[in-house]
C-alpha positions in Angstrom: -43.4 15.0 -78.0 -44.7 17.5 -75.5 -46.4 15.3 -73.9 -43.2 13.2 -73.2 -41.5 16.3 -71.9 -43.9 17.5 -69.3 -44.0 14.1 -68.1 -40.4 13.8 -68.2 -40.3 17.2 -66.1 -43.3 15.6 -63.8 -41.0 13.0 -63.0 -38.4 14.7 -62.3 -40.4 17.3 -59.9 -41.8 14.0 -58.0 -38.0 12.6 -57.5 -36.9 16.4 -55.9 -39.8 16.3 -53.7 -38.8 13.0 -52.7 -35.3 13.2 -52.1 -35.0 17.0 -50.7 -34.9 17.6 -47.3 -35.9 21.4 -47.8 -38.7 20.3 -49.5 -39.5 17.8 -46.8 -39.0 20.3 -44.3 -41.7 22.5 -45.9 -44.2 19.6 -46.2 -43.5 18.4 -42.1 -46.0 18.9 -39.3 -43.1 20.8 -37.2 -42.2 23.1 -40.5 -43.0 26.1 -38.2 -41.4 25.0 -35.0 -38.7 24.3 -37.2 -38.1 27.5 -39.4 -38.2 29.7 -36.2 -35.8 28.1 -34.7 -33.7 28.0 -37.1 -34.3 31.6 -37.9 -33.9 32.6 -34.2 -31.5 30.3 -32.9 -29.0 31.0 -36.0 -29.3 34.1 -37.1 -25.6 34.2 -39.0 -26.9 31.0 -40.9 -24.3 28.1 -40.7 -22.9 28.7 -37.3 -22.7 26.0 -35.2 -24.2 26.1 -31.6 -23.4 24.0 -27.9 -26.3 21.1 -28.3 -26.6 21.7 -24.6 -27.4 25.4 -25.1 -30.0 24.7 -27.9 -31.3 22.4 -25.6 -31.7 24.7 -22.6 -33.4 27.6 -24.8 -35.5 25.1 -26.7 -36.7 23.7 -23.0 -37.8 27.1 -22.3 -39.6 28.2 -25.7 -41.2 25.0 -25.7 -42.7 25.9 -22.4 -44.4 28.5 -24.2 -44.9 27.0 -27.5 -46.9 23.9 -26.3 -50.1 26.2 -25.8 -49.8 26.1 -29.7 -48.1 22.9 -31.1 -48.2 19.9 -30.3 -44.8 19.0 -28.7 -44.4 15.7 -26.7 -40.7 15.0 -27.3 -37.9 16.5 -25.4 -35.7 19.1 -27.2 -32.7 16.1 -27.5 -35.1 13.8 -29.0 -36.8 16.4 -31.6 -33.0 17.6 -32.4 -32.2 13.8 -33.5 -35.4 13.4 -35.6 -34.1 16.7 -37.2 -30.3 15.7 -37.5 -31.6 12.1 -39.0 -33.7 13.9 -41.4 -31.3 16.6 -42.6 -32.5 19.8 -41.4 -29.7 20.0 -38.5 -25.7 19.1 -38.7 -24.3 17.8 -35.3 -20.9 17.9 -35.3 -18.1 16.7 -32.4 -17.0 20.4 -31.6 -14.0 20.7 -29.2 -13.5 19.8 -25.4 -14.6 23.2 -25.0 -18.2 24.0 -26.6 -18.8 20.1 -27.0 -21.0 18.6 -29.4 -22.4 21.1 -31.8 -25.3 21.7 -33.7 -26.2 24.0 -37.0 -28.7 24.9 -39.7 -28.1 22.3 -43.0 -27.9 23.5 -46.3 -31.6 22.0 -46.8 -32.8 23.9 -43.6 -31.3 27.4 -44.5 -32.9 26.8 -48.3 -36.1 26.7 -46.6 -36.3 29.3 -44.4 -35.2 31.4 -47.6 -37.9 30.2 -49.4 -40.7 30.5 -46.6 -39.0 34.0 -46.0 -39.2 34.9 -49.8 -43.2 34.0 -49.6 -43.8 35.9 -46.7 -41.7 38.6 -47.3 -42.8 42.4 -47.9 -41.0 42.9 -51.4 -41.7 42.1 -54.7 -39.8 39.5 -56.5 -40.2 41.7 -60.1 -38.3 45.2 -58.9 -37.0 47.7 -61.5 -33.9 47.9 -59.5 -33.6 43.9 -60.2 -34.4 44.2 -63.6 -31.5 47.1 -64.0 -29.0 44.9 -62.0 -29.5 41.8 -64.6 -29.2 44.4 -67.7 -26.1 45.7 -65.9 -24.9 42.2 -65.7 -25.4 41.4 -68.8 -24.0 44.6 -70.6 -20.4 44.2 -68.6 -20.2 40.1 -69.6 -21.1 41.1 -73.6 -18.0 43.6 -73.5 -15.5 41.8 -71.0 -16.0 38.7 -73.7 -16.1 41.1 -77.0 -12.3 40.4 -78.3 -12.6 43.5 -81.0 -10.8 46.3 -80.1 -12.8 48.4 -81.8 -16.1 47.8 -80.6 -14.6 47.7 -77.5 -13.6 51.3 -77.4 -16.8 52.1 -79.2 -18.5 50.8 -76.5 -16.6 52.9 -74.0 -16.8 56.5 -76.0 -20.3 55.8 -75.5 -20.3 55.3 -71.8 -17.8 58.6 -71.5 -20.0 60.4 -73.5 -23.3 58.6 -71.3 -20.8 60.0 -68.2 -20.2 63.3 -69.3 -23.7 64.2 -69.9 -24.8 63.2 -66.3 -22.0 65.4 -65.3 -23.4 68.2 -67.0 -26.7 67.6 -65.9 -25.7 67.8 -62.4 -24.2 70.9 -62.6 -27.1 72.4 -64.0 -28.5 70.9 -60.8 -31.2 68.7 -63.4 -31.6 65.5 -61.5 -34.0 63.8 -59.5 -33.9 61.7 -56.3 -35.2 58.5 -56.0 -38.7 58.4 -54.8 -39.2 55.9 -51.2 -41.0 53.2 -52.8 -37.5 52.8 -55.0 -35.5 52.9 -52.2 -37.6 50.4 -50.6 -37.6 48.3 -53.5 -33.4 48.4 -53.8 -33.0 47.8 -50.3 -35.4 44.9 -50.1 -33.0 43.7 -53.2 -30.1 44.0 -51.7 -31.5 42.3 -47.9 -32.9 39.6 -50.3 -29.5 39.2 -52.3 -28.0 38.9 -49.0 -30.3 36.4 -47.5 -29.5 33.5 -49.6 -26.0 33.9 -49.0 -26.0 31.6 -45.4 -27.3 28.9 -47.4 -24.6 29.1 -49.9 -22.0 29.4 -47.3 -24.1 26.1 -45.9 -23.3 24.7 -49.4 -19.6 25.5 -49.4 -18.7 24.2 -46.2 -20.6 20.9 -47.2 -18.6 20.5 -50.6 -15.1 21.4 -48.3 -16.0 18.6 -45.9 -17.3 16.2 -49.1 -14.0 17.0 -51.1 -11.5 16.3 -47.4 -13.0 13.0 -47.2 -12.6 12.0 -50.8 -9.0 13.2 -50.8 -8.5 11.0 -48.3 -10.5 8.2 -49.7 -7.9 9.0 -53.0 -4.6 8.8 -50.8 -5.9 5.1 -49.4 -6.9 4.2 -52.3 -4.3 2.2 -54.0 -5.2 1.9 -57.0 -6.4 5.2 -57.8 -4.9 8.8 -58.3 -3.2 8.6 -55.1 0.2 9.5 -56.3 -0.7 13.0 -58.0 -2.3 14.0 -54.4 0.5 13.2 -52.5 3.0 15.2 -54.8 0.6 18.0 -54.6 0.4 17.6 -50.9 4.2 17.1 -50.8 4.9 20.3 -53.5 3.0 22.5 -50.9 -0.3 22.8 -52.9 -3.4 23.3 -50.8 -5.7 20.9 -52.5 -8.5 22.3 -50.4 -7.7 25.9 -52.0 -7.5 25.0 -55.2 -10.6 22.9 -55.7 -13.5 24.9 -57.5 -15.2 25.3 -54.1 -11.8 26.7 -52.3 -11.6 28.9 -55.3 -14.7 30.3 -55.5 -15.0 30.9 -51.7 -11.4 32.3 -51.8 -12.1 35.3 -54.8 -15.6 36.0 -52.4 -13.4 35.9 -49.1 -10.8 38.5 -50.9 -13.4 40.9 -51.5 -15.0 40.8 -48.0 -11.7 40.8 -46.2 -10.0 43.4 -48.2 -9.8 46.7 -45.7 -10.1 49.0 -48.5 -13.5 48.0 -50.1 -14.7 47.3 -46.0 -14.4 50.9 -45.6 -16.3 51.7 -48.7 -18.9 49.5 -48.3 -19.4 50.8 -44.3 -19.3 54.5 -45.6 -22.3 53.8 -48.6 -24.5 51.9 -45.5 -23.9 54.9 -43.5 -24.6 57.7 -45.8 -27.9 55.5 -47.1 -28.5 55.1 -43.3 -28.6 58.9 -42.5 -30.3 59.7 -45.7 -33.4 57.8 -45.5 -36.5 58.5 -43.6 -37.9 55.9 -40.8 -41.1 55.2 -43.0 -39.2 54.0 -46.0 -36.8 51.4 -43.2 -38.6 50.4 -40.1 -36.1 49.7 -36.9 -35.3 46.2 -37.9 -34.8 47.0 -41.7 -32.1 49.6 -40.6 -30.6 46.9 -38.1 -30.3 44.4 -40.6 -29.0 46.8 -43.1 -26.8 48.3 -40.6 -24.8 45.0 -40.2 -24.7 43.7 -43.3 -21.3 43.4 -44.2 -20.1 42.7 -41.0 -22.0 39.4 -40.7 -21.1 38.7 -44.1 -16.8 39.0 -42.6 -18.1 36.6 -39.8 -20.0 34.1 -41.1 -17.2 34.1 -44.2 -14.4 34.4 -41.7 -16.2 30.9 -40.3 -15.6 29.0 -43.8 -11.7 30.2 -44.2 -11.2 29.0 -41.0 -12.6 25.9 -41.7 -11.2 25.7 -44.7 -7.8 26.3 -43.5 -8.0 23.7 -41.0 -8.9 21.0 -43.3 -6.1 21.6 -45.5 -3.5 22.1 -42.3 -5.1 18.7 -41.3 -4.7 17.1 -44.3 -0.9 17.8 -44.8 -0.5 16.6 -40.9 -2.6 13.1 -42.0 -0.3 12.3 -44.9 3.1 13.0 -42.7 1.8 11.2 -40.0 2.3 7.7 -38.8 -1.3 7.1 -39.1 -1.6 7.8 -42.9 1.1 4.7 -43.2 -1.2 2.6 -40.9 -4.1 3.2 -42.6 -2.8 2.5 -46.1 -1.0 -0.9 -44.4 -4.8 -2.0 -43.6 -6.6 -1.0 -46.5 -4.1 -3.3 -48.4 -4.9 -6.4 -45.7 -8.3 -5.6 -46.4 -8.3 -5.8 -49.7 -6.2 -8.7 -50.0 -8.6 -11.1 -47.4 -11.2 -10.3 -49.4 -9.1 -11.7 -52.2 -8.5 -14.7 -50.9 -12.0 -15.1 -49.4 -13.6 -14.6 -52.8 -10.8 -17.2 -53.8 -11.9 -19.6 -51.1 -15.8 -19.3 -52.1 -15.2 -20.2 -55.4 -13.1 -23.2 -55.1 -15.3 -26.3 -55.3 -13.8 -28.4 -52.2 -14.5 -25.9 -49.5 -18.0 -25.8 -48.4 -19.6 -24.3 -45.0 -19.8 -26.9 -43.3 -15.8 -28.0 -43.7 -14.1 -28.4 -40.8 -11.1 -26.4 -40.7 -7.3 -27.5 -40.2 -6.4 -23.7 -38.7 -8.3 -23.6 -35.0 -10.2 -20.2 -34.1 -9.4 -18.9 -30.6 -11.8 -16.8 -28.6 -10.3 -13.5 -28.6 -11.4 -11.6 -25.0 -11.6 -12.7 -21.6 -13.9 -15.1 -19.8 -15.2 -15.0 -16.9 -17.4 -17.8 -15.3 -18.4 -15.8 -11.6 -18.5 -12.2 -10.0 -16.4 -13.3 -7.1 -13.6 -13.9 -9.7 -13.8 -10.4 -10.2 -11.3 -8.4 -8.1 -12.5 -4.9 -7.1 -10.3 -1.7 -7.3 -9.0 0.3 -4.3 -9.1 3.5 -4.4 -6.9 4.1 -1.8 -3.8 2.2 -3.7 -3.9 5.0 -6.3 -3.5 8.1 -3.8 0.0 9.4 -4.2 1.9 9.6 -1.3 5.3 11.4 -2.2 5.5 15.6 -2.3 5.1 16.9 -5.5 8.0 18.9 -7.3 7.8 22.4 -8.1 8.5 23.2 -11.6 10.7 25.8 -12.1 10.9 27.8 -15.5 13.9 28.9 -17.0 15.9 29.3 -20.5 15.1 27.2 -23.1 18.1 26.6 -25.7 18.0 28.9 -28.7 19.6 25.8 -30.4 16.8 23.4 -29.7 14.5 26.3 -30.7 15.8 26.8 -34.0 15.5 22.8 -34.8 12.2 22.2 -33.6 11.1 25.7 -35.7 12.9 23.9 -38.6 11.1 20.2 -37.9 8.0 21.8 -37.9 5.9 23.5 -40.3 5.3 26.8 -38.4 4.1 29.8 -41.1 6.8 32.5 -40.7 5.9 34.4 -43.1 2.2 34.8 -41.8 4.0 35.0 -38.3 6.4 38.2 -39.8 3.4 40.2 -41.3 1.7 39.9 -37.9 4.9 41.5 -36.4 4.9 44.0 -39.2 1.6 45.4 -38.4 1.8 45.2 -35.0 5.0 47.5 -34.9 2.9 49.6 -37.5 0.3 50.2 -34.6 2.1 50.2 -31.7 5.7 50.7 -32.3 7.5 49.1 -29.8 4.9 45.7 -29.2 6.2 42.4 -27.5 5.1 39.0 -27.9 2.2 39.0 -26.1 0.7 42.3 -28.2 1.5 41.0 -31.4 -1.1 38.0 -29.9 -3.3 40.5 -29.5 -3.9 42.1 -32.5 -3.0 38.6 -34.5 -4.6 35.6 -32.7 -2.2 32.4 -32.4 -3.5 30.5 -35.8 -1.5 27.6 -35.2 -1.6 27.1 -31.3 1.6 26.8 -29.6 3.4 26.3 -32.9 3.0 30.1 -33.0 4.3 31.6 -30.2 7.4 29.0 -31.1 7.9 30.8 -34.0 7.3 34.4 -32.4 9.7 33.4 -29.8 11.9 32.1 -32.3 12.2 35.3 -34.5 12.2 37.1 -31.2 15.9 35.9 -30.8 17.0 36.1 -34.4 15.6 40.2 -34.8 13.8 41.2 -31.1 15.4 43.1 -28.8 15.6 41.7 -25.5 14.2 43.3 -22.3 14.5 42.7 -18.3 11.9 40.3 -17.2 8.9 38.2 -18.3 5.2 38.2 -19.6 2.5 36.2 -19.9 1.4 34.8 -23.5 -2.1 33.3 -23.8 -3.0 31.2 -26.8 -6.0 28.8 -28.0 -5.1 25.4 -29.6 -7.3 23.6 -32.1 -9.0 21.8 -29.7 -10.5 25.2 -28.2 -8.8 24.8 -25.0 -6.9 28.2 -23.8 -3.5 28.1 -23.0 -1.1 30.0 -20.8 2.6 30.8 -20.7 5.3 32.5 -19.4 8.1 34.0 -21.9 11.2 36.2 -21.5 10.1 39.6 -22.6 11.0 40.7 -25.9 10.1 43.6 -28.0 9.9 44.5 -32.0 10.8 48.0 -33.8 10.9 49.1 -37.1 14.6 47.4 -37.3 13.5 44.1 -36.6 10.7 44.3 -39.7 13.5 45.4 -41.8 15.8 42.3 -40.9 13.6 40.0 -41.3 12.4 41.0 -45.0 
């Protein structure tokens, strides 16, 4: 029986190696090229990169790494071996930063795990030891449902408390010595370190679970009508999945200012108190900015996740989502009646058909046929008009705001805080300190609640926003300003 087990296990061990790109990465004759530049090129893990920039830094490393490795290709060509075998994601990007690349989930689990053999710690710390006993104590008495073992539980940890209080006054206590610190900060950089790759894993599963939703709303003979009424009821499906929910309670405790601030004072107080032999320079760097990349590189995934779901909701109001189901029903019904046709015993291949097939596409039977373009019949000859801005019509305003699906309420905290900060801010200012989240649709709905509780000013200013695309845009708005009256209106 054991026998059947460890090959069972053997088996399963030969499939992972096979099918893993991490562990293929590990295994590949560019592993170190590779690892480095993932490491170096995406420090932050998951964050996606210009191709063209990669490109022009990989040109000039591999100037340099070519004494050592063998490196034929051009960058472009070694970053398509490494998008076809799963170590890099290329993605469209915007009109802006282009096509994209970043680390895969396979790539980031292998840099961990090459980081994990070279690194300086130990994998078996007390401090690690303590933090799984810890873990393990708090899930035996969040899940104990007797109230009286419960509080006997806690009586002991008061008393546990009370005598460490003592202790301290008595000034009885003793300092960690530096190879614990060491030990608990190389726990906490190695906690840390595997959380790219899980963010890596996230975004995957978001982008996974998009498509299938979509795959669901097409689909007409599935599930399609409980997505829509979600969709339709206002539930973010993307939210609510197990992945949306989990990143969601993580992205609450990162984001939250209160527990920031805490977490920035401890890293400053450890900071100060520990000596330069126990945390070399880049230790203290990467300890330094801890949570703040772990804000950024999470700020990353709610934005991603944010716009899947937005996107979503604009797919299944959209003409398009009405097209597509239209064809996916003509699909599925030729193939119906093509299946139909091969199994009835008169048709064959070679039976000439009573419908005739027409060419679709042009023909063309010499070049001289071909008529060549003149540039010059394109040039436009009349003056161009000068646009002139003036006063929209707050009555058109109010029914496009209604039309759309422009987030006031996000829009009226912004305005909150801003007047919190500032005072007296205006349009522009509230951009400032709360970027446009929904492109033009939010200064519509800044401008809109501008009329309804602003306070209107001589003159103009200039608003700048991004739109999803990336591209920047600029405009010019009458100049309005918020006070503490306007907050109070519109709650």
């Amino acid at each position: 029986m054991a026998t059947q087990a460890l090959q069972a296990r053997a088996l399963t061990y030969k499939r992972q190696k096979e099918q893993s790109a991490a562990v293929r990465l590990l295994h590949a004759d560019h592993a170190p090229v590779v690892l480095a530049l993932i490491a170096d090129y995406f420090p932050r893990g998951a964050e996606p990169r210009p191709a063209s920039e990669v490109y022009e830094r990989m040109a000039a490393d591999f100037a340099l790494l070519r004494d050592t490795f063998d490196l034929p290709k051009t960058p472009q060509a070694y970053c398509n071996d490494w998008v076809k075998a799963g170590w890099l994601v290329r993605k469209s990007g915007t009109k802006v930063t282009g096509e994209t690349l970043e680390p895969s989930e396979d790539g980031l689990l292998a840099l961990q795990m090459m980081d994990r053999v070279g690194g300086p710690y130990s994998a078996v710390t007390a401090s690690r030891v303590a933090s799984i006993s810890n873990a393990l104590q708090d899930l035996a008495r969040d899940t104990d449902p007797n109230i009286a073992t419960r509080l006997e539980h806690l009586y002991r940890q008061r008393e546990r408390v009370d005598e460490l209080i003592a202790s301290v006054e008595r000034g009885e206590f003793e300092l960690p010595s530096n190879a614990s610190v060491q030990e608990r900060v190389g726990d906490i950089l190695g906690m840390a370190s595997a959380i790219p790759s899980d963010f890596a894993r996230v975004r995957h599963q978001l982008e996974v679970l998009n498509l299938d939703l979509r795959r669901q709303l097409l689909d007409p003979e599935g599930n399609r009508g409980d997505v829509l009424a979600e969709i339709f009821a206002g539930v973010d499906v993307i939210s609510e999945s197990d992945a949306g929910r989990s990143f969601n309670g993580f992205y609450r405790m990162v984001v939250d200012a209160e527990h920031g601030a805490w977490v920035e004072s401890w890293i400053a107080e450890i900071l100060e108190r520990v000596d330069a032999d126990v945390m070399d320079q880049k230790t203290r760097s990467q300890f330094r900015n801890l949570f703040r990349h772990l804000e950024e590189a999470g700020y990353e995934v709610n934005r991603m996740m944010t716009r899947l779901a937005r996107n979503l909701r604009n797919y299944v109001s959209s003409e398009q989502f009405a097209e597509d189901r239209r064809m996916i029903e003509l699909l599925r019904d030729t193939r119906k009646l093509a299946a139909d046709a091969a199994e009835a015993e008169e048709l064959s291949p070679t039976k000439r058909m009573a419908t005739p097939l027409q060419r679709i596409g042009m023909a063309v039977n010499s070049v001289a046929q071909i008529k060549l373009a003149d540039p010059g019949a394109e040039v436009i000859t009349s003056d161009v008009e000068r646009f002139e801005a003036t006063e929209g019509d707050a009555e058109a305003l109010l029914e496009l705001v209604r039309e759309s699906e422009i987030d006031l309420e996000e829009l009226s905290g912004a305005i909150a805080e801003a007047v919190h900060k500032q005072g007296k801010p205006s349009i522009a200012d509230v951009l400032t300190h709360h970027p446009a989240t929904q492109g033009l649709a939010s200064v519509v709905g800044l401008v809109y609640l501008a009329m309804r509780f602003g306070v209107s000013l001589d003159g103009r200013e200039t608003v700048r926003f991004e739109e999803e695309d990336g591209a920047v845009r600029v405009a010019a708005i009458p100049l309005w300003t918020f006070d503490t009256t306007s907050v109070e209106e519109m709650r």
